[in-house]
Backbone as a ProteinNet text record, in pm:
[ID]
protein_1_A
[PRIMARY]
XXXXXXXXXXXXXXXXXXXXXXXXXXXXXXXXXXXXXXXXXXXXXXXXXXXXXXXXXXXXXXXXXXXXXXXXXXXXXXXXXXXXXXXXXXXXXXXXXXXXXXXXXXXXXXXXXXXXXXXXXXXXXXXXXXXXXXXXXXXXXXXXXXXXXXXXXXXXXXXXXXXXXXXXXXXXXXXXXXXXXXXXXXXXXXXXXXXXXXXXXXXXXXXXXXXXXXXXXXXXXXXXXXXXXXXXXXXXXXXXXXXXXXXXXXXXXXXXXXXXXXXXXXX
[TERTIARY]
9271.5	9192.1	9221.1	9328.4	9353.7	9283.8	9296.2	9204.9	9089.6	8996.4	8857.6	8874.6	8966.5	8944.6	8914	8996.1	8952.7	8823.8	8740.6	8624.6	8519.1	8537.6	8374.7	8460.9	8337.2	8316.5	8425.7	8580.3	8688.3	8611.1	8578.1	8421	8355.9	8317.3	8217.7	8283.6	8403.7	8454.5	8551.1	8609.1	8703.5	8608.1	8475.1	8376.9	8380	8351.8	8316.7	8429.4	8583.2	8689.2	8643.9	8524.2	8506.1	8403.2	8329.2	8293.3	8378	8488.9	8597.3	8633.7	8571.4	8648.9	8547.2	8577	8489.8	8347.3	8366.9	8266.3	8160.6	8211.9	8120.2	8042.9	8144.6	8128.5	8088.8	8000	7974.4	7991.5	7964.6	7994	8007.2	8149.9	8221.3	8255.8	8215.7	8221.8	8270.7	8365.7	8451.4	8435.4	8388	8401.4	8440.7	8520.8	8568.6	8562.6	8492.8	8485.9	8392.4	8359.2	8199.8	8296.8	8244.3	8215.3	8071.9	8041.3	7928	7940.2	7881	7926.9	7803.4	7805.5	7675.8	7729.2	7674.1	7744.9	7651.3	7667.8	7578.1	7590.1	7449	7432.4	7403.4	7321	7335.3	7193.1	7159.7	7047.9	6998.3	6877	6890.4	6747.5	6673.3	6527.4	6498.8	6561.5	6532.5	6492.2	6522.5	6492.7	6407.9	6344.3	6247.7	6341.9	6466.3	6546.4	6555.9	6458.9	6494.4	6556.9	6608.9	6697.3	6771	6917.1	6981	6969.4	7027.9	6967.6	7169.8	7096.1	7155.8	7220.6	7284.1	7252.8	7376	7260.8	7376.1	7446.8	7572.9	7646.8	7687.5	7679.7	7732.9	7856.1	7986.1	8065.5	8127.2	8109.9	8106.8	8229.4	8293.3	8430.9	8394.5	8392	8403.2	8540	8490.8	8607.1	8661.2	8796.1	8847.6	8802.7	8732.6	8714.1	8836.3	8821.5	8892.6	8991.3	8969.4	9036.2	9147.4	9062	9196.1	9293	9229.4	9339.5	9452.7	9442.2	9495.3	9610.3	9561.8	9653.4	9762.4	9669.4	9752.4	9902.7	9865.2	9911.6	10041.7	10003	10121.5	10251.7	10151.8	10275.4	10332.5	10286.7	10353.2	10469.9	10452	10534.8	10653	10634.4	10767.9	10841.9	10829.7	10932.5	11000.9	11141.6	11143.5	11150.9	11142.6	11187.4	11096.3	10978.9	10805.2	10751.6	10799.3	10712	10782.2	10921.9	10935.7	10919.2	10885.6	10836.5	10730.8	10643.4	10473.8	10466.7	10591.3	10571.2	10622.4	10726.7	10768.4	10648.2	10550.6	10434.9	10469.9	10509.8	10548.3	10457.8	10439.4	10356.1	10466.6	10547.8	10650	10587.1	10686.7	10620.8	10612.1	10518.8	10490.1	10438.1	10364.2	10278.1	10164.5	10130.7	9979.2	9948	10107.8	10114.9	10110.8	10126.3	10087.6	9960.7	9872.8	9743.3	9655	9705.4	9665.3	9678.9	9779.3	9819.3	9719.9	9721.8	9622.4	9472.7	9423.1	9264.2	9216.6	9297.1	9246.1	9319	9292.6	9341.1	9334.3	9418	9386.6	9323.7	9333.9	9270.7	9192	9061	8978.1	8992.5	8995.7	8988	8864.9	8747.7	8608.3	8522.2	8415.8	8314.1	8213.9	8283.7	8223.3	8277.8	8400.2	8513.3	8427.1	8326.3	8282.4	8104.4	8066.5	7909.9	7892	7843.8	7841.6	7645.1	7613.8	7492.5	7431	7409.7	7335.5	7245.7	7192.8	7047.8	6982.6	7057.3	7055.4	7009.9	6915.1	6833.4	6886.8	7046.8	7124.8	7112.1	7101.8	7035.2	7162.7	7265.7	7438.1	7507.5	7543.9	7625.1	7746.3	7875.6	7855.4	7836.5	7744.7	7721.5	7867.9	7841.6	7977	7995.4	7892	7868.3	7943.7	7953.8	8020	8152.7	8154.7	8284.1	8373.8	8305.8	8368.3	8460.1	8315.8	8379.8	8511.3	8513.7	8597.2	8749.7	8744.6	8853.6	8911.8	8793.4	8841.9	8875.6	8836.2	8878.6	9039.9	9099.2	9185.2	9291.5	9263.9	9328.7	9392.7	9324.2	9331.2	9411	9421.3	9514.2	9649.9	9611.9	9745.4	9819.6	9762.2	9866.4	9835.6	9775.7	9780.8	9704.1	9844.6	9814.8	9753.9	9772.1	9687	9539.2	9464.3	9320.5	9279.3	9404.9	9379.4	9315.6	9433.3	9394.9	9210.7	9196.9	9089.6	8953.9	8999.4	8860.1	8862.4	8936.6	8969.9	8890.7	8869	8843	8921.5	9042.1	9128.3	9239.3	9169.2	9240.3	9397.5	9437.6	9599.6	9639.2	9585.5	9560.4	9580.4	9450.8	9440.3	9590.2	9631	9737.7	9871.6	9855.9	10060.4	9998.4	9881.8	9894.8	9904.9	9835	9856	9991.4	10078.5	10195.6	10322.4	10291.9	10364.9	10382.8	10237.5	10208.8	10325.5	10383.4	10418.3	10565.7	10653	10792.2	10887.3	10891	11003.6	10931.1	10792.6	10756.7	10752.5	10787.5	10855.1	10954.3	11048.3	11190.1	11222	11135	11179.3	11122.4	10985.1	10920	10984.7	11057.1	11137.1	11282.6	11305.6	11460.3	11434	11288.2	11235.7	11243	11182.2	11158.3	11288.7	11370.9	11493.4	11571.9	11547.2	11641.7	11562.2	11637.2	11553.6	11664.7	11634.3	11682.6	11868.9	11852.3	11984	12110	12027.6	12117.5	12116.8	12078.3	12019.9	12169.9	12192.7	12309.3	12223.7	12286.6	12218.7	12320.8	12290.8	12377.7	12309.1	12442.6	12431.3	12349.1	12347.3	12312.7	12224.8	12164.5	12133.8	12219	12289.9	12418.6	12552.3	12507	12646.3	12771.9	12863.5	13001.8	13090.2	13190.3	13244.8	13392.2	13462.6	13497.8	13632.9	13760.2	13888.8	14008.8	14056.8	14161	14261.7	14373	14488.9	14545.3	14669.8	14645.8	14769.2	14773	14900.9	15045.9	15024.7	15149.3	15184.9	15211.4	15192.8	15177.5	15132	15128.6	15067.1	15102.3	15076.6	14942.9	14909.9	14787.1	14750.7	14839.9	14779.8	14775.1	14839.1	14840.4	14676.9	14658.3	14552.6	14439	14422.2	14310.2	14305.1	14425.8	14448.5	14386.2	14350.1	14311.2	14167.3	14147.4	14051.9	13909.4	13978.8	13842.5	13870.7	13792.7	13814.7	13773.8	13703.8	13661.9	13739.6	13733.6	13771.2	13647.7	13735.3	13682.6	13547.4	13566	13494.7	13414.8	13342.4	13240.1	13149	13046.1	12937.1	12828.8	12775.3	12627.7	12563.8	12441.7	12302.6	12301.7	12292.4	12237.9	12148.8	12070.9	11943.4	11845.9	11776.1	11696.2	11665	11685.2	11625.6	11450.5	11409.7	11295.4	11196.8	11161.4	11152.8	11017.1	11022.5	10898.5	10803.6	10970.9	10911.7	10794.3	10820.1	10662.4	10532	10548.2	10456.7	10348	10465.7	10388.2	10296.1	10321.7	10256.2	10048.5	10102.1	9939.7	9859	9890.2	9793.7	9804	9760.7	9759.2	9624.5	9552.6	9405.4	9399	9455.9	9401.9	9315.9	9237.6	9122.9	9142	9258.3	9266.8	9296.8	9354	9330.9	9237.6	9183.4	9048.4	9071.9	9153.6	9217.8	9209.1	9183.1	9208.8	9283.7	9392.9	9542.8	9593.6	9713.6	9733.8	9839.7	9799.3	9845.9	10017.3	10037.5	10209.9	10275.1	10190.3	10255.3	10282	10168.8	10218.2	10327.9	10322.6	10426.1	10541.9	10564.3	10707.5	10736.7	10653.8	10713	10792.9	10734.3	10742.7	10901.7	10895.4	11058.3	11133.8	11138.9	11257.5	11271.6	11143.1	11174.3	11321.9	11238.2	11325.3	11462.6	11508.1	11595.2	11716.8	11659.1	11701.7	11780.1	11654	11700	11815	11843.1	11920.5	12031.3	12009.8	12181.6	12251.3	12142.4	12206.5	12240	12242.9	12263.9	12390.9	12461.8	12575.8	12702.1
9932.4	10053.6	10145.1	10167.7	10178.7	10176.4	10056.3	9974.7	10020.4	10050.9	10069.6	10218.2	10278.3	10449	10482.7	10366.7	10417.1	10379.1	10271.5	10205.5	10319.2	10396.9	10445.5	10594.6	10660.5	10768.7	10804.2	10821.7	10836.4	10902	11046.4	11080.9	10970.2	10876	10814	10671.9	10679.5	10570.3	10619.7	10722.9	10778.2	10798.8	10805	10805.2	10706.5	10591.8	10528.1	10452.1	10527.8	10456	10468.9	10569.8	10597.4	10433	10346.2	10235.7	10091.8	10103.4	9982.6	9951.8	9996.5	9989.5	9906.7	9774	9694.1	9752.8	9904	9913.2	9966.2	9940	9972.1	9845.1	9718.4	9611.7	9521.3	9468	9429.7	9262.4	9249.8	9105.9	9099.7	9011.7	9003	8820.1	8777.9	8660.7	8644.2	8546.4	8570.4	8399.4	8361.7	8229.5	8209.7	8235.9	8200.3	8335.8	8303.3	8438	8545.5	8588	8617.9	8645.3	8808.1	8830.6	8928	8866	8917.7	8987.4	9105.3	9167.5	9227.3	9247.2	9352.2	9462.9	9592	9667.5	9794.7	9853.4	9980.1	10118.5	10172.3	10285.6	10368.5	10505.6	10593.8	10629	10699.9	10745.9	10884.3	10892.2	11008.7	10992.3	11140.9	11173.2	11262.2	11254.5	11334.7	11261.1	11125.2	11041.1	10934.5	10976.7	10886.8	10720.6	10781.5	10659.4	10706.5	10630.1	10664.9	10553.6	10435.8	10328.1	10262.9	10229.2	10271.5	10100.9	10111.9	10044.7	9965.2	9821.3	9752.7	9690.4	9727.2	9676.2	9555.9	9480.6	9375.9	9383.1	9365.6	9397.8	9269.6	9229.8	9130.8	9183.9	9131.1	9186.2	9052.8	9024.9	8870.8	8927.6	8890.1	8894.4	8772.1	8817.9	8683.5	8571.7	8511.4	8360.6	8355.4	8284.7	8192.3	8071	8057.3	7889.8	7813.4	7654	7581.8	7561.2	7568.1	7564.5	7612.1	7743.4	7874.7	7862.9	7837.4	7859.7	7731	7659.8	7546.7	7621.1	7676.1	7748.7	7865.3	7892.8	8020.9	7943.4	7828.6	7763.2	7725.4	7692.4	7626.4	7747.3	7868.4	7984.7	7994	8019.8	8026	7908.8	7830.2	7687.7	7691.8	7785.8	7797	7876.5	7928.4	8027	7983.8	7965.5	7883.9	7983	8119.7	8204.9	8204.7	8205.2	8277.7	8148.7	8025.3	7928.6	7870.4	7951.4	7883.1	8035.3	8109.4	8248.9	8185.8	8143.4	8084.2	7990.3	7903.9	7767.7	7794.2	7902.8	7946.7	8057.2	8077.7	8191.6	8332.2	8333.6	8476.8	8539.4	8641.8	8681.4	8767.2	8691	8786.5	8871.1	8948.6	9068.2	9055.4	9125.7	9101.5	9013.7	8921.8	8796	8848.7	8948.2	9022.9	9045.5	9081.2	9072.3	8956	8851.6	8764.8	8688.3	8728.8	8728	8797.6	8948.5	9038.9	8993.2	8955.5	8916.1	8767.1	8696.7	8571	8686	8735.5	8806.7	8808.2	8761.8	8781.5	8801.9	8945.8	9032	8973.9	8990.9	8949.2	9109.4	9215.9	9331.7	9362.6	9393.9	9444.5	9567.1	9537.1	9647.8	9668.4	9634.1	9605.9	9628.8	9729.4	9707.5	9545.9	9507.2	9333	9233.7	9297.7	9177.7	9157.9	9254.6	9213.8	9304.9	9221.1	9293.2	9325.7	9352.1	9432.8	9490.5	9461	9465.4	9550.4	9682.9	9657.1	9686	9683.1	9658.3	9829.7	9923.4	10038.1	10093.1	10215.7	10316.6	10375.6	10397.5	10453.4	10388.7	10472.1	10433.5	10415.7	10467	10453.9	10286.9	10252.4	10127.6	10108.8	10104.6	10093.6	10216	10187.9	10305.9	10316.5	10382.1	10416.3	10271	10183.5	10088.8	10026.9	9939.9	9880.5	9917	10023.5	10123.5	10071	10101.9	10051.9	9887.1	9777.4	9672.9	9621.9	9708.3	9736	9780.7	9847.4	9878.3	9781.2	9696.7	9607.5	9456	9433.6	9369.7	9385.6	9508.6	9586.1	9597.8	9558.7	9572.2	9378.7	9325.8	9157	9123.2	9144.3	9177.4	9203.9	9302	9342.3	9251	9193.3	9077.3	8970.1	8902	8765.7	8779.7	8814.7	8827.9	8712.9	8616.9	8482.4	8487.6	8565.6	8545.4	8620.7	8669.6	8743.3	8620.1	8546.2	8396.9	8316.8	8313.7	8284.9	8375.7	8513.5	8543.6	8554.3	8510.4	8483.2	8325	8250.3	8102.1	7978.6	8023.2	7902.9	7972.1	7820.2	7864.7	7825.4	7869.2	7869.6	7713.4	7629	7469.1	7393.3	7420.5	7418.6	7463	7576.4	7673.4	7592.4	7566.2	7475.7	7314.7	7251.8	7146.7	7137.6	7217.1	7232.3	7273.3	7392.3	7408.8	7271.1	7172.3	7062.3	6983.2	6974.7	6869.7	6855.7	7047.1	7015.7	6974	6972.3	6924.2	6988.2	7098.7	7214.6	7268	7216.8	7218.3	7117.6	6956.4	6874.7	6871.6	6936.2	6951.4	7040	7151.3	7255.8	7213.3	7174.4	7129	7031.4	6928.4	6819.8	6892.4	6962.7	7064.1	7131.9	7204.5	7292.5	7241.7	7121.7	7066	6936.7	6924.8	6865.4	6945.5	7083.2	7200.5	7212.9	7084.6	7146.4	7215.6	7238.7	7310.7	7320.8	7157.1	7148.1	7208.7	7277.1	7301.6	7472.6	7555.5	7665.5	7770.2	7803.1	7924.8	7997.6	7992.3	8079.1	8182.8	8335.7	8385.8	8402.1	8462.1	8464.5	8638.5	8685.9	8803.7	8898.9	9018.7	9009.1	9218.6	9202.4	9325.1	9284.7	9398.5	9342.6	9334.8	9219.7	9241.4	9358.5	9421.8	9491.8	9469.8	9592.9	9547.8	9562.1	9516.1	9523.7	9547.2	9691.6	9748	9757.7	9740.9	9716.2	9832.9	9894.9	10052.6	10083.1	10182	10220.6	10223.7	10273.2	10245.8	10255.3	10214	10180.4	10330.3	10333.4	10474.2	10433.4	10490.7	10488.8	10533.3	10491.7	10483.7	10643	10744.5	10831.4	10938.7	10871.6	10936.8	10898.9	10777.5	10707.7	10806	10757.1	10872.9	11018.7	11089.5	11223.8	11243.1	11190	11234.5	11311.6	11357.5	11493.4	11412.3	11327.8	11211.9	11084.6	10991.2	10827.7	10759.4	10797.2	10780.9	10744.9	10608.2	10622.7	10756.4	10818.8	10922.6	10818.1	10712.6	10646.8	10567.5	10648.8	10558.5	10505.7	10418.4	10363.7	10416.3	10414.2	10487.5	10406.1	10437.9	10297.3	10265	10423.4	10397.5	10374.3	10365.3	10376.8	10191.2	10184.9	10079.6	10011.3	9887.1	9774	9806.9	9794.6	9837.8	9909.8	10019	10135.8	10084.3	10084.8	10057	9902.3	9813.8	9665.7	9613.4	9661	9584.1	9680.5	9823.8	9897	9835.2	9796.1	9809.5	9635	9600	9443.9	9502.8	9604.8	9655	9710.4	9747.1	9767.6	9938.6	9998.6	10105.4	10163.6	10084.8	10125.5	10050.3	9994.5	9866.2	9916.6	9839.4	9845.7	9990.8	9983.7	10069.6	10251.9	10203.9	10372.7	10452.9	10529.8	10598.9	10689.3	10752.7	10856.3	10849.3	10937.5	10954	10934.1	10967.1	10953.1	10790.6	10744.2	10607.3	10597.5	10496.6	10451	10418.8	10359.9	10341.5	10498	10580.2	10666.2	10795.5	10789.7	10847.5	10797.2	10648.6	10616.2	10616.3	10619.7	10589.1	10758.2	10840.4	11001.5	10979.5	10954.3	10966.8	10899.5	10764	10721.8	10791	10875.4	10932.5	11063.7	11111.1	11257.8	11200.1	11096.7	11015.8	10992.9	10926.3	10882.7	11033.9	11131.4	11262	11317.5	11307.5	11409.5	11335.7	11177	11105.2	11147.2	11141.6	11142.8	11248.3	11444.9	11490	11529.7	11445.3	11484.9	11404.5	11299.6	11251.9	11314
8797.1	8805.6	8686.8	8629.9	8498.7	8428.4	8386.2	8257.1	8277.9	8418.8	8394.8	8382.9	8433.8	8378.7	8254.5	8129.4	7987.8	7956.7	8061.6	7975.4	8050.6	8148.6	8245.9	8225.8	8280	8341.8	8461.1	8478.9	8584.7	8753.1	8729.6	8817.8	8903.1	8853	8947.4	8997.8	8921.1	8939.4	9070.6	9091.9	9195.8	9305.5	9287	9397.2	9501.6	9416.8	9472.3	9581.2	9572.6	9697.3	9821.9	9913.3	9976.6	9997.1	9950.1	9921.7	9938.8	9996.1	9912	10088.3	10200.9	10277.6	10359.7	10429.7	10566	10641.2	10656.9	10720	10596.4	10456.3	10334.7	10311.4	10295.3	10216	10309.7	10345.7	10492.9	10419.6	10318.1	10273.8	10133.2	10123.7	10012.6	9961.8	9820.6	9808.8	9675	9664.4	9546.2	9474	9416.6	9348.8	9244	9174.9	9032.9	8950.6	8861.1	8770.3	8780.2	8914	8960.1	9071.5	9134.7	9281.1	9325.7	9430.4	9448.3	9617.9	9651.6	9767.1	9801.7	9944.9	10015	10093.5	9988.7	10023.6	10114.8	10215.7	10297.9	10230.1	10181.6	10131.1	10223.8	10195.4	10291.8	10270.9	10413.4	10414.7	10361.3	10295.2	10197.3	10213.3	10275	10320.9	10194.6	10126.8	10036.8	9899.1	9876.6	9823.3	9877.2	10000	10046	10141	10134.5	10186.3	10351.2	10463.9	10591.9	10681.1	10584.1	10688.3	10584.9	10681.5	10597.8	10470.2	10389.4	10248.7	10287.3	10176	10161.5	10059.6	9983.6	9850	9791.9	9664.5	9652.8	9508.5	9498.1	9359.9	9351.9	9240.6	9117.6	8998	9010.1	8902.6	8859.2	8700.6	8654.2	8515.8	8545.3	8423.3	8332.5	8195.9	8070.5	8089	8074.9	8072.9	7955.1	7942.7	7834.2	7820.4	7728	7659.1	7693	7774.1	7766.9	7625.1	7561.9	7452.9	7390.3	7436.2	7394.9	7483.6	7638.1	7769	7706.8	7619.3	7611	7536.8	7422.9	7339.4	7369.7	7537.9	7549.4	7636.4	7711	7779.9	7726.9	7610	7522.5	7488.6	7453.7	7467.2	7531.1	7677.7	7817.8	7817.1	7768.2	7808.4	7728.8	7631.9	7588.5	7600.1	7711.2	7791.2	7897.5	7884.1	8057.3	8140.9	8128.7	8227.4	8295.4	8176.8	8221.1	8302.5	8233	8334.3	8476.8	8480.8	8608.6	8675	8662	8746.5	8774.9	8723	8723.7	8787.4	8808.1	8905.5	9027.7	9033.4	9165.6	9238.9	9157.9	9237.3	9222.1	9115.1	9073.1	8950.3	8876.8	8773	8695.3	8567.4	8495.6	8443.9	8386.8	8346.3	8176.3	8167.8	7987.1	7952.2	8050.2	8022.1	7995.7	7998.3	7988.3	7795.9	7748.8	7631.7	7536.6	7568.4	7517.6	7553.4	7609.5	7614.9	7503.1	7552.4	7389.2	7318	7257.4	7104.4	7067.7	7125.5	7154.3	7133.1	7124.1	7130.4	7333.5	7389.5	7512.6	7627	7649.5	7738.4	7906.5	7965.2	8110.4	8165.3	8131.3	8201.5	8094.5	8169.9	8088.4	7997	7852.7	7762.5	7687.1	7665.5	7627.6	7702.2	7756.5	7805.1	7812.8	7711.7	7687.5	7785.6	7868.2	7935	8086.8	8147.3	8230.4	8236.1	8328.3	8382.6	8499.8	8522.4	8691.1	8727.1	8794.7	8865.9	8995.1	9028.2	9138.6	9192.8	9288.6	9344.7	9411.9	9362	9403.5	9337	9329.5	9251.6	9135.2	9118	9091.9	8901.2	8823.3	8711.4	8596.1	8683.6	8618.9	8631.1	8583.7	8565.7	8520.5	8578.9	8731.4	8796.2	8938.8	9007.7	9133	9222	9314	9424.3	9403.6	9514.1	9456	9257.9	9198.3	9215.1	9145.2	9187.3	9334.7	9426	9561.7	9564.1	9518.3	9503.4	9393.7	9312.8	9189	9316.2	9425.4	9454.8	9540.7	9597.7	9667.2	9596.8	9450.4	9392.4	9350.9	9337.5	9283.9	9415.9	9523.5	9642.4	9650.7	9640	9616.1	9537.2	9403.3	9311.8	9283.2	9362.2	9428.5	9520.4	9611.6	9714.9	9646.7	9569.2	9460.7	9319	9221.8	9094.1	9011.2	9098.7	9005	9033.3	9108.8	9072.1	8966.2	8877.8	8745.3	8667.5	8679.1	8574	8614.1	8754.3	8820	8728.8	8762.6	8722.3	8580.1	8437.7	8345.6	8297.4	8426.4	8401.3	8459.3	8481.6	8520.8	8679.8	8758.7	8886.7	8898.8	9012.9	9035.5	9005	9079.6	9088.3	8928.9	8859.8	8733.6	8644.8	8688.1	8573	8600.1	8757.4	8751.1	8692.9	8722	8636.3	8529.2	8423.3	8290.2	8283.8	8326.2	8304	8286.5	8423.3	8472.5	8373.2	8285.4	8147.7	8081.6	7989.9	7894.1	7948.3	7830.9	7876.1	7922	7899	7940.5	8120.5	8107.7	8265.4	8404.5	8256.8	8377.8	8453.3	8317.6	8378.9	8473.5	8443.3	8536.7	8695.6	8711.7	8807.1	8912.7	8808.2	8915	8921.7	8888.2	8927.4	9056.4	9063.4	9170.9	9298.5	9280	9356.9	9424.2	9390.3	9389.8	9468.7	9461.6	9545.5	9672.2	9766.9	9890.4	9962.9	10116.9	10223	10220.9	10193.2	10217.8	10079.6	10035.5	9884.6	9936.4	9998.8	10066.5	10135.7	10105.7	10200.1	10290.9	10417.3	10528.5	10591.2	10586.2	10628.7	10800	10849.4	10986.8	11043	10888	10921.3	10788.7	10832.6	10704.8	10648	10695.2	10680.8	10584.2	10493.6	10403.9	10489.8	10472.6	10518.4	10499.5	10587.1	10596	10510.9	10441.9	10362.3	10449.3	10437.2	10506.6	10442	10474.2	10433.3	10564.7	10445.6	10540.6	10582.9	10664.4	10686.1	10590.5	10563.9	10437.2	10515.1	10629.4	10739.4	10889.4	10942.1	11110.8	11144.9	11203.9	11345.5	11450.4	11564.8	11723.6	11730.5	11854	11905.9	11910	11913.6	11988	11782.8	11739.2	11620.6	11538.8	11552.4	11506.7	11582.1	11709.3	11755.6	11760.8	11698.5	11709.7	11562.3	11483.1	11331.4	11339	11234.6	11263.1	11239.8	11135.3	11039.3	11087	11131.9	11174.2	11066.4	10971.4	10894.6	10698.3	10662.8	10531.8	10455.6	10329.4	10272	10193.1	10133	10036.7	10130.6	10260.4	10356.9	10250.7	10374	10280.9	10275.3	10165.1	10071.2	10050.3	10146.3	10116.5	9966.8	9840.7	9738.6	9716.9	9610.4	9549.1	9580.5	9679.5	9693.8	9576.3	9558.1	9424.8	9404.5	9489.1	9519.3	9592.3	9579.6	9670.4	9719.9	9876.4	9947.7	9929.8	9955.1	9913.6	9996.6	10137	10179.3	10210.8	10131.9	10164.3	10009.3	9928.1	9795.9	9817	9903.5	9909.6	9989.1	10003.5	10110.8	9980.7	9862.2	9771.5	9739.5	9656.6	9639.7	9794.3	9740.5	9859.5	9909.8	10027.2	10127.6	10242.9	10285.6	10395.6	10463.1	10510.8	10624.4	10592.8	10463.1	10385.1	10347.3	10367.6	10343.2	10280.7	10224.1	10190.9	10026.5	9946.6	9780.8	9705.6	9758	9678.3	9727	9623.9	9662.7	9787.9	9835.2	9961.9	9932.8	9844.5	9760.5	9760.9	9670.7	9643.7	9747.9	9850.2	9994.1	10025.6	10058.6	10145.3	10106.2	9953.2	9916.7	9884.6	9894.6	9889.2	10059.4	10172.8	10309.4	10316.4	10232.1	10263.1	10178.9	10069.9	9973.4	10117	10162.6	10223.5	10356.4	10432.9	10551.8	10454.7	10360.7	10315.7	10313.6	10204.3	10208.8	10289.7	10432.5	10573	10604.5	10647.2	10695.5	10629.2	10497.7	10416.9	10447.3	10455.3	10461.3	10661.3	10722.8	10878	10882.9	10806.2	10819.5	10797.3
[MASK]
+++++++++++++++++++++++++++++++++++++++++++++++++++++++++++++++++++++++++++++++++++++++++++++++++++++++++++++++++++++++++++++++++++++++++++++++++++++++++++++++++++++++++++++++++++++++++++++++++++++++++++++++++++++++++++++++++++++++++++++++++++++++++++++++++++++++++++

């Protein structure tokens, strides 16, 4: 959503979130590099509209030539970090940059990188209906970064076979796959262990429970999360059920720093 803020009009594009949600998009179809959706407009007597209208959007992203994907492929392959992130179902980071540098961007930076269509009066392109499907494309995205590559030209299927080809992806591939279950540590729990100090010197029971503090001074401190709001951030900035303007991430992860806060200081 970014990327299209620098190419449109921000205005009509923030419009159209009110669009992105099930009871907007009544049908949504995604095939390759092309999605096409039917989306419900509104009734407007003032425009001669007295039931309610239906309209259909087309948004078609430019492909990579087999060719190039070949070339870009070969970059990728010489990373082992990047291609076993890619074979394990992950999307590293900074792979977007070596797309750029190649002439082809995985996010649209060109008004040229995609077209968009729709069937609505609306004489703007994209209008708020596009717009809408733009968020629900952008919501998808978000829970599987490989239909980036998809609507680029090349599916998930396609990307680990070509990867598997070269050589630094056989090896890694039959390593992956060599590590099954039984190579696996299972803890019994998922709580860090407690750490065990010995006491500095005997005392009686009644001395032990007579202390003011039960407590070591150096208790434990959650500390700062690896990742703040790991499975809120898997629902998308705007997923279905948010209707709301502001992003759905950035509510929720204000809501856990405030919870985090109060907790620390009631101890």
């Amino acid at each position: 959503m970014e990327a299209l803020k620098r190419l449109m009009e921000s205005g009509r594009l923030q419009r159209g979130r009110s669009y992105r949600t099930p009871n907007r998009i009544l049908k949504f179809d995604w095939n390759g590099h092309w999605v096409k959706a039917k989306v419900r407009g509104n009734v407007n007597h003032y425009y001669g509209i007295h039931k309610e209208p239906h309209y259909q959007v087309t948004i078609e992203m430019s492909t990579i030539a087999p060719e190039d994907w070949e070339s870009l492929i070969q970059k990728l392959s010489n990373n082992a970090a990047w291609i076993t992130q890619l074979l394990q179902g992950e999307i590293p980071d900074g792979i977007d940059q070596i797309f750029s540098q190649q002439g082809f961007p995985l996010l649209p930076e060109d008004r040229d990188d995609f077209r968009t269509s729709c069937t609505c009066p609306d004489y703007s392109n994209p209008c708020k209906h596009v717009a809408g499907v733009y968020f629900r494309v952008a919501s998808m995205l978000d829970e599987d970064p490989f239909l980036l590559f998809e609507l680029r030209g090349l599916s998930r299927k396609a990307l680990m076979q070509e990867l598997i080809k070269s050589p630094l992806g056989q090896a890694l591939a039959s390593q992956l796959s060599s590590d099954g279950e039984e190579n696996l540590i299972f803890s019994e729990h998922c709580f860090a262990e407690p750490r065990l100090q010995p006491l500095q010197e005997p005392c009686s029971l009644r001395e032990f429970w007579g202390k003011s503090s039960q407590f070591p001074a150096d208790s434990y401190d959650g500390g700062t999360p690896g990742v703040s709001a790991l499975l809120i951030k898997k629902q998308g900035d705007y997923p279905a059920f948010w209707d709301r303007d502001n992003s759905f991430i950035e509510a929720m992860e204000a809501i856990y720093l405030k919870i985090r806060e109060k907790n620390r200081d009631s101890l």
